[in-house]
Structures are given as structure tokens and as C-alpha cells.
N, C-alpha and C positions, 0 to 999 in steps of 0.2 A: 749377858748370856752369849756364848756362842753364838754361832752363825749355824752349825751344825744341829746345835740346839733347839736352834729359833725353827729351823724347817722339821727338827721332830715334832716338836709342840705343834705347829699348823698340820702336821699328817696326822698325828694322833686326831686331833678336834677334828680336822674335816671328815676322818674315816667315822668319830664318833657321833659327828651331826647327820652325815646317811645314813649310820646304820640306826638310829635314834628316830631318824625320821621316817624309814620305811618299818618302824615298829619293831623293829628286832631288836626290842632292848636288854637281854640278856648280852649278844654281840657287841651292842653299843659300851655296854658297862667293862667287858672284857677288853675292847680294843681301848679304850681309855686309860684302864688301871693297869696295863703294861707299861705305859707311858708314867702316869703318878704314882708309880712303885718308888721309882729313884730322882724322883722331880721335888728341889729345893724351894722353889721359888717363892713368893713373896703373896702370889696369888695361887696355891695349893691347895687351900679351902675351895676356891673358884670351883676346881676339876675335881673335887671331893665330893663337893655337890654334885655337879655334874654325874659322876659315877652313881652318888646315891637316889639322883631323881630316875637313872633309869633301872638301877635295883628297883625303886619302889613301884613301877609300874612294869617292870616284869613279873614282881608278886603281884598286884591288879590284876593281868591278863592270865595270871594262872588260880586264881578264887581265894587270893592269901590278902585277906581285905585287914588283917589285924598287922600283917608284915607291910603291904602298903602305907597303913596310917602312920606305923612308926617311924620307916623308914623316910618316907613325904616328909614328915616332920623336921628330921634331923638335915634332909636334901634343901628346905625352904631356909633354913638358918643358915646356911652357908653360902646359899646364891642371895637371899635376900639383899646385901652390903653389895653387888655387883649389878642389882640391876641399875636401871631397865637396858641395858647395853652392854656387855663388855666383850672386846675383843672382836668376832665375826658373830657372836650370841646373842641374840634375841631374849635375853634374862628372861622378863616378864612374859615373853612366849612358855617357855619351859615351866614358869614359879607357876602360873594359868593352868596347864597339862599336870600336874601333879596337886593343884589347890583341891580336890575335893576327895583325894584317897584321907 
């Protein structure tokens, strides 16, 4: 992968682990899936998840507990194969945060 590449991948994740982290997961999922609109790579599921675990607790914090379940669901099958680690991710932090929608 590029070099120019490799430091969009680390801006995307880092902007999407703040905004994920200060709860703003609506944000977290938007500044993510600009980056995994045109991203090839080998780990794509990874930041698929990622996108989907913070759709499903955007639906959580807004009373959408049937859009939570689903979504949680499809978000835990694509990070599960990555945890408990990968990259700067705390997998089983995130698979934890979404285990009871």
C-alpha cells in the first residue's frame, strides 16, 4: 500500500476512534465510510465492522433497539476474526460495547 495510503487509513481510524469514543457515533460511522467507500484491502471487513458497530449504537441512542440488534449483529461477524487486537483497536473493547444491543 502506499505511503500516502497508509497515513489515510491512520487518519480515517484515528478521527473514527474519537469520534466513537466521545459517543458521536453517527460522526464516527460517516468519517470512516468516506475512507471504506474506495478501500481495497485485504482487511475491509475490519472497517466494515467498524462502520457497522457504530451504526448500531447510533440506532441504541436513538430508541431504534430493532435496528441496534440487527445491525450489532452483522458488526460482531466482521470484527469477531480481528479480535482481541488489531491494528491501534481494542477489537473486544468495541465486540463488549455493542454485545448486548
Amino acid at each position: 500500500m502506499p505511503a500516502s495510503r497508509n497515513s489515510d487509513r491512520s487518519a480515517a481510524l484515528a478521527a473514527f476512534l474519537n469520534a466513537f469514543g466521545a459517543g458521536d457515533f453517527f460522526g464516527a460511522h460517516e468519517l470512516l465510510e468516506q475512507f471504506w467507500v474506495g478501500y481495497q484491502g485485504d482487511d475491509r471487513d475490519f472497517y466494515k465492522g467498524l462502520i457497522q458497530a457504530a451504526v448500531a449504537l447510533h440506532h441504541a441512542s436513538t430508541g431504534n433497539a430493532s435496528g441496534a440488534a440487527s445491525v450489532g449483529a452483522r458488526a460482531r461477524g466482521f470484527l469477531a476474526p480481528y479480535a482481541p487486537r488489531y491494528q491501534s483497536v481494542d477489537v473486544d473493547a468495541v465486540l463488549a460495547r455493542i454485545s448486548g444491543l
